[in-house]
N, CA, C and O atoms as a Tinker XYZ file with bonds, in Angstrom:
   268  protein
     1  N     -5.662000  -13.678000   -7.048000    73     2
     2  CA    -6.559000  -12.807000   -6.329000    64     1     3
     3  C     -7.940000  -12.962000   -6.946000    63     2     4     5
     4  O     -8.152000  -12.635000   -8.113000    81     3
     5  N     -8.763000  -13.405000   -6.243000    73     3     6
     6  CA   -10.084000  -13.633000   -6.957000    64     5     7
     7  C    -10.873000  -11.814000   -6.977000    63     6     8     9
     8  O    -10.647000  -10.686000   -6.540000    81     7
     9  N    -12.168000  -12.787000   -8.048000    73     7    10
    10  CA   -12.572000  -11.208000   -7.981000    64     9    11
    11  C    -13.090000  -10.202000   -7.004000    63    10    12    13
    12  O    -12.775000   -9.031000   -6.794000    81    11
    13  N    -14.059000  -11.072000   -6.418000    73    11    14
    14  CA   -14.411000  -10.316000   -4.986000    64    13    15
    15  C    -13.491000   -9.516000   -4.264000    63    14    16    17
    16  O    -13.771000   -8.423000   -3.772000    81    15
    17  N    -12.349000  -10.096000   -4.206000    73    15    18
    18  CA   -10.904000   -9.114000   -3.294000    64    17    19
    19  C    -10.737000   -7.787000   -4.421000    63    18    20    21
    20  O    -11.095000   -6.630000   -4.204000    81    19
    21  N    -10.284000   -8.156000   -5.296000    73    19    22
    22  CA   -10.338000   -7.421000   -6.257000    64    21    23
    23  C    -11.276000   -5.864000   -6.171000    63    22    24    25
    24  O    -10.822000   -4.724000   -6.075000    81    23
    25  N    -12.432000   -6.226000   -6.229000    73    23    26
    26  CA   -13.464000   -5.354000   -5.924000    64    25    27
    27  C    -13.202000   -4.408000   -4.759000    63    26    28    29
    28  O    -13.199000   -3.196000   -4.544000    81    27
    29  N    -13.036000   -5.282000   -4.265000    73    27    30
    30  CA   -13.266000   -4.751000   -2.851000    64    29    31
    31  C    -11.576000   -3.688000   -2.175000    63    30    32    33
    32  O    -11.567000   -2.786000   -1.337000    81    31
    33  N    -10.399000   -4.275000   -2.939000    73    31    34
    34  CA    -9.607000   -3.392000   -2.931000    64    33    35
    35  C     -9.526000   -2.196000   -3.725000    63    34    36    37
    36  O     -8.730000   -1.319000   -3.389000    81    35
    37  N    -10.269000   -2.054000   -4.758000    73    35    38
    38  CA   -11.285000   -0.971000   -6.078000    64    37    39
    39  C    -11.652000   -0.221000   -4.981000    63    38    40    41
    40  O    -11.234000    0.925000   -4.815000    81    39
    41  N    -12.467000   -0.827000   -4.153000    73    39    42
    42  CA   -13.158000   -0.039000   -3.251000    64    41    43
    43  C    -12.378000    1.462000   -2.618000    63    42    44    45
    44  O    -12.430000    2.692000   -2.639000    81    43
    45  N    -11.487000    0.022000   -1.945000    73    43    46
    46  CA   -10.373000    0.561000   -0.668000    64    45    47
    47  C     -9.659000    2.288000   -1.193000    63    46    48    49
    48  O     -9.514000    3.463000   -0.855000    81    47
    49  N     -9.393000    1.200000   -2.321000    73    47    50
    50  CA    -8.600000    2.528000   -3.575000    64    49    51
    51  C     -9.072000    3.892000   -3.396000    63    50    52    53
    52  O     -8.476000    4.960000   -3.254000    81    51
    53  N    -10.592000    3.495000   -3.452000    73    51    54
    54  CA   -10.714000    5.197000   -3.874000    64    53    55
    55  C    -10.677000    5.937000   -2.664000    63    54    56    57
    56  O    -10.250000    7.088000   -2.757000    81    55
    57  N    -11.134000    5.410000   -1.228000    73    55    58
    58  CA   -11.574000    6.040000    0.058000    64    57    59
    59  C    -10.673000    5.440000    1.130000    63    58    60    61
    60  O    -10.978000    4.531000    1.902000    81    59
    61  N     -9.217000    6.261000    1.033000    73    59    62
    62  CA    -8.182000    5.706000    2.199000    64    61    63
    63  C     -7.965000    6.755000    2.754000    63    62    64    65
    64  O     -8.177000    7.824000    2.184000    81    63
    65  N     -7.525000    6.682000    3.907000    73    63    66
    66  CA    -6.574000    8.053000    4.650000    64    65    67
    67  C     -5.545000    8.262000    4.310000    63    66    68    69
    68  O     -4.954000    9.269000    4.702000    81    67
    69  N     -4.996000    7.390000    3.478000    73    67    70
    70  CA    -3.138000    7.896000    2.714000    64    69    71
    71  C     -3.259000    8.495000    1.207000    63    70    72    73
    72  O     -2.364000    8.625000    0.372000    81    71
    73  N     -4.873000    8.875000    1.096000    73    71    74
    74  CA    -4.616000    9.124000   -0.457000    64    73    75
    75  C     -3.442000   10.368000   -0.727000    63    74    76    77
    76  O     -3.195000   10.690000   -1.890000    81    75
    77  N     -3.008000   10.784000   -0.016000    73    75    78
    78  CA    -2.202000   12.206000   -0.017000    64    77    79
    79  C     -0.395000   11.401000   -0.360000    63    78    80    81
    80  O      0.510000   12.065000   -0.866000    81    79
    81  N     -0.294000   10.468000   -0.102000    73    79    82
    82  CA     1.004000    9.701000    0.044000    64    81    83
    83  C      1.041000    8.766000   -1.664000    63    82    84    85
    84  O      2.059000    8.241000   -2.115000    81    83
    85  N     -0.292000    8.770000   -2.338000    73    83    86
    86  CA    -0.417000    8.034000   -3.523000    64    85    87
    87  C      1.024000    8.771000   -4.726000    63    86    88    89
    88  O      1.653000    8.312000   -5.679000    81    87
    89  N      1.008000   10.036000   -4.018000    73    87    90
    90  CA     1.668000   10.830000   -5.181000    64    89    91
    91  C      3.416000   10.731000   -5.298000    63    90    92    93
    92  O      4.172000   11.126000   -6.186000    81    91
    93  N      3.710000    9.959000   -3.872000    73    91    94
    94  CA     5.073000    9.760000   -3.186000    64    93    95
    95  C      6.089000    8.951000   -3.920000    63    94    96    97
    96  O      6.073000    7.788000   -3.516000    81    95
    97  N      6.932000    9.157000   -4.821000    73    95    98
    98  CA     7.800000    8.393000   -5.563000    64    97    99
    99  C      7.888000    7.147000   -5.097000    63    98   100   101
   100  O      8.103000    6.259000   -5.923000    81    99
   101  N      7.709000    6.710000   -3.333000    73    99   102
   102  CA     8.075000    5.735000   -2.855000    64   101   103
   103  C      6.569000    4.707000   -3.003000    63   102   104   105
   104  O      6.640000    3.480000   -2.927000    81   103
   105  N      5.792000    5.146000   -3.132000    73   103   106
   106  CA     4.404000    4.508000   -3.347000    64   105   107
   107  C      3.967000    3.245000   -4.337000    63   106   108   109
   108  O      3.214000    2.298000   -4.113000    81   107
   109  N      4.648000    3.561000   -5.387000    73   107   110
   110  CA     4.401000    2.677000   -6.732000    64   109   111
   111  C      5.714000    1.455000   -6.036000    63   110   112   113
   112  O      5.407000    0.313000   -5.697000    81   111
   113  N      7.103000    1.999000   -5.945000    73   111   114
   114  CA     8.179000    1.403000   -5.376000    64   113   115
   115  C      7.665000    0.208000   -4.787000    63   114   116   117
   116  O      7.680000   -0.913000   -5.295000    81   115
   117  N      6.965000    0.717000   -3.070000    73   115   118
   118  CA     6.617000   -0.053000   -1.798000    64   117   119
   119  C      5.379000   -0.838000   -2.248000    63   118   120   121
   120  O      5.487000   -2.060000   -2.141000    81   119
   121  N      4.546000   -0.495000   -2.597000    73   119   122
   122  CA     3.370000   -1.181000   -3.710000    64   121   123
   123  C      3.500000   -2.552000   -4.175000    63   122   124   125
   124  O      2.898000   -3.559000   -3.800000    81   123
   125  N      4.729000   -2.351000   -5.391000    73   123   126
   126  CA     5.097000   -3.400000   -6.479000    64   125   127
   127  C      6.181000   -4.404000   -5.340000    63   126   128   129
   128  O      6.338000   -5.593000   -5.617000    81   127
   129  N      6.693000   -3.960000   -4.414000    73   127   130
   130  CA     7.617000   -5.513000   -3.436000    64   129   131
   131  C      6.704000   -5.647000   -2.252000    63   130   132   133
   132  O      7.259000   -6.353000   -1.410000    81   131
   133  N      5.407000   -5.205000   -1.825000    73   131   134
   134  CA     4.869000   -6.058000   -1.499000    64   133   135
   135  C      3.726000   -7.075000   -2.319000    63   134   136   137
   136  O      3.290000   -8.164000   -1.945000    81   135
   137  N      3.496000   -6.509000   -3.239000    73   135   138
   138  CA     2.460000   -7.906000   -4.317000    64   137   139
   139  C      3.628000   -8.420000   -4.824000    63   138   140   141
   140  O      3.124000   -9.255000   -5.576000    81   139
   141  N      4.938000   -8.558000   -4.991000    73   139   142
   142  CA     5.543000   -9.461000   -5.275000    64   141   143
   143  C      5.684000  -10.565000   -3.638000    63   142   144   145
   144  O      5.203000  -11.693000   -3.531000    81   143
   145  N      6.158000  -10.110000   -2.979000    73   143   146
   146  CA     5.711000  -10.765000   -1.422000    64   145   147
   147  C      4.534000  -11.554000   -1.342000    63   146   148   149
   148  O      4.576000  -12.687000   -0.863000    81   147
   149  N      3.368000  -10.988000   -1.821000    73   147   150
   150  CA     1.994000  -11.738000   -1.675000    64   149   151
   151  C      2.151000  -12.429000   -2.820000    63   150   152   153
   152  O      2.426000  -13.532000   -2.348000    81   151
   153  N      2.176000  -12.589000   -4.162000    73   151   154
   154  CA     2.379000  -13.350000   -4.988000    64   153   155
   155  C      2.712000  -14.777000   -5.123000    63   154   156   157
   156  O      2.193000  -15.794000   -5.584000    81   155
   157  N      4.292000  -14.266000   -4.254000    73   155   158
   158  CA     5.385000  -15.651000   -4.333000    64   157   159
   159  C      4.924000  -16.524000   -3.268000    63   158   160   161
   160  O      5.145000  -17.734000   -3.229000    81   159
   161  N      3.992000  -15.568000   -2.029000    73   159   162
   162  CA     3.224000  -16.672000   -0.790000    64   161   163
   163  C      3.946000  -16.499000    0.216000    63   162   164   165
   164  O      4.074000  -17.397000    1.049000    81   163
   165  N      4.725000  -14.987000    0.368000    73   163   166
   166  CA     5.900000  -15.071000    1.489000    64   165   167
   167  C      5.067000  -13.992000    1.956000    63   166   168   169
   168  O      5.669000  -13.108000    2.566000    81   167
   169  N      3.850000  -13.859000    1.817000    73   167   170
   170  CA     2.913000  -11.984000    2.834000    64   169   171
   171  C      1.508000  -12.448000    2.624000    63   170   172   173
   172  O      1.046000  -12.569000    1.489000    81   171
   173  N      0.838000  -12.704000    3.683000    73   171   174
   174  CA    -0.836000  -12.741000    3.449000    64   173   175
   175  C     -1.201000  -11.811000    3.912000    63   174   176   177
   176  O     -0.980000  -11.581000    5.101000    81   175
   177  N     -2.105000  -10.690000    2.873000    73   175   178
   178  CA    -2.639000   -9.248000    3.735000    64   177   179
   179  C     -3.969000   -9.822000    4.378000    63   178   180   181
   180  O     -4.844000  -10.641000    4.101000    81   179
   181  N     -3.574000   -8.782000    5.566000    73   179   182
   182  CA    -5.270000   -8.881000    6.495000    64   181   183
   183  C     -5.638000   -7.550000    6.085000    63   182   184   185
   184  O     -6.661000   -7.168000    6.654000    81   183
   185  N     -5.200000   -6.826000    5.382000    73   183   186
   186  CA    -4.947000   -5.406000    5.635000    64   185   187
   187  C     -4.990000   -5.151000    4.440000    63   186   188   189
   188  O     -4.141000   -5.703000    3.741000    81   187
   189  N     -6.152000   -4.077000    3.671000    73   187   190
   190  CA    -6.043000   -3.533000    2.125000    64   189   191
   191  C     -4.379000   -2.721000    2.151000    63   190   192   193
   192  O     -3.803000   -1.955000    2.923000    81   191
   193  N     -4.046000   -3.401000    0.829000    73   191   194
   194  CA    -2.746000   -3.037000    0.653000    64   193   195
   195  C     -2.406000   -1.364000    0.685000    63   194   196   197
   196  O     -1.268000   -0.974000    0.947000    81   195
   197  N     -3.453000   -0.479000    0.408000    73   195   198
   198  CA    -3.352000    0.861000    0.324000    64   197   199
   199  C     -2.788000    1.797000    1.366000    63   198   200   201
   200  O     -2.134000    2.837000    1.284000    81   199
   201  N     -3.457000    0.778000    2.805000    73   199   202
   202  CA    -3.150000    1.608000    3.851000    64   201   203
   203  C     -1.798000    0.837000    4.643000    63   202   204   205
   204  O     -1.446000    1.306000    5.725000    81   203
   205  N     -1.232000   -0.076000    4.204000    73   203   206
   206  CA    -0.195000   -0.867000    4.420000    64   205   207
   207  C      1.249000    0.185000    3.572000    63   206   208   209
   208  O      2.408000    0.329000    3.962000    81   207
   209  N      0.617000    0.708000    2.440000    73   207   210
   210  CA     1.722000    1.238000    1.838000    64   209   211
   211  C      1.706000    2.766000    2.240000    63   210   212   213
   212  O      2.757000    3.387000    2.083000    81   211
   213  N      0.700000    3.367000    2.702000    73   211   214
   214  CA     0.537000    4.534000    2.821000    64   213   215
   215  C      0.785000    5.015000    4.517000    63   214   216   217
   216  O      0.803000    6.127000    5.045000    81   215
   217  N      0.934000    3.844000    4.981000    73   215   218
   218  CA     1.503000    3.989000    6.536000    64   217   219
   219  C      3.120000    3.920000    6.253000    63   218   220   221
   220  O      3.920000    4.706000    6.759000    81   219
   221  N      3.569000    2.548000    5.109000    73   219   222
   222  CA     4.933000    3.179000    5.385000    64   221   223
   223  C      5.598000    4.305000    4.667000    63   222   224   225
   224  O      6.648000    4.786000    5.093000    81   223
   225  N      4.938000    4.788000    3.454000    73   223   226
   226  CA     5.201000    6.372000    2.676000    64   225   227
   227  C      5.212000    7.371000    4.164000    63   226   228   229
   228  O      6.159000    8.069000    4.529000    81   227
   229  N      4.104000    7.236000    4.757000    73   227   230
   230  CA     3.859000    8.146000    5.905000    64   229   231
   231  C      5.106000    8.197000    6.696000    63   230   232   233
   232  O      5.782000    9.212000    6.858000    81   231
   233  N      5.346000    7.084000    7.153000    73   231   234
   234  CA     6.894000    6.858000    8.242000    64   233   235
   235  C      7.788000    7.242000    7.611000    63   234   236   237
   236  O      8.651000    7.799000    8.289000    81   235
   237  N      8.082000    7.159000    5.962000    73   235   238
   238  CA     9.483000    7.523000    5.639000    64   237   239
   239  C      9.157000    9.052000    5.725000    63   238   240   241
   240  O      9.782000    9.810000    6.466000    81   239
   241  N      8.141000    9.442000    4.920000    73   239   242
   242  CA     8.443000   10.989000    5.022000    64   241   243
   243  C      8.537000   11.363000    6.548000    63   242   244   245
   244  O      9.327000   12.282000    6.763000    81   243
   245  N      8.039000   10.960000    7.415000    73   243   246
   246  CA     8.301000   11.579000    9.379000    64   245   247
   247  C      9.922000   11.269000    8.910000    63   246   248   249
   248  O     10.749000   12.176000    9.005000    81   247
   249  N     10.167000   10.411000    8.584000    73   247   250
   250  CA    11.830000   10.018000    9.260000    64   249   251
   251  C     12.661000   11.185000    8.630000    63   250   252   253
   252  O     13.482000   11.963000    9.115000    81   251
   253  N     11.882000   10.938000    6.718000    73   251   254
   254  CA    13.166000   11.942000    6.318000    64   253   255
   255  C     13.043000   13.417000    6.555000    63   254   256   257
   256  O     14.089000   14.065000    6.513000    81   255
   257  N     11.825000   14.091000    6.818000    73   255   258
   258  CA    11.764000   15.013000    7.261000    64   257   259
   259  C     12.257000   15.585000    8.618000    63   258   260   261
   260  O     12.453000   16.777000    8.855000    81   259
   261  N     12.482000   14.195000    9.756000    73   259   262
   262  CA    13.239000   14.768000   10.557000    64   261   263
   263  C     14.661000   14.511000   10.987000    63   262   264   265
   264  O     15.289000   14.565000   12.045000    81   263
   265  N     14.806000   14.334000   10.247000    73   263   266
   266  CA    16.659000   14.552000    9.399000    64   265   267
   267  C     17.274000   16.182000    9.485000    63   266   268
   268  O     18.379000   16.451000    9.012000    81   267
């Protein structure tokens, strides 16, 4: 990841609409297997990873909440 991306996901970090989902046990989880995904070359984000993980924290809590 060069630095510029870098930065610029710094950015993303601080000013997302899922910051409320950062706190979600499943967050760090969903986080760490997709940069292993992007890593190994099997996921290219178009998409800052923040709101990629914080859409699916979002869906699990809808699902498990409507259980």
């Amino acid at each position: 990841m060069g630095r510029d991306t870098r930065r610029f996901r710094e950015e993303i970090d601080m000013c997302h609409p899922y910051k409320k989902y950062e706190s979600s046990p499943y967050w760090p989880v969903i986080r760490k297997l997709i940069e292993d995904l992007e890593d190994n070359n099997d996921l290219e984000l178009q998409t800052p990873i923040e709101y990629i993980v914080g859409y699916i924290c979002k869906g699990l809590e809808q699902e498990n909440g409507a259980r």
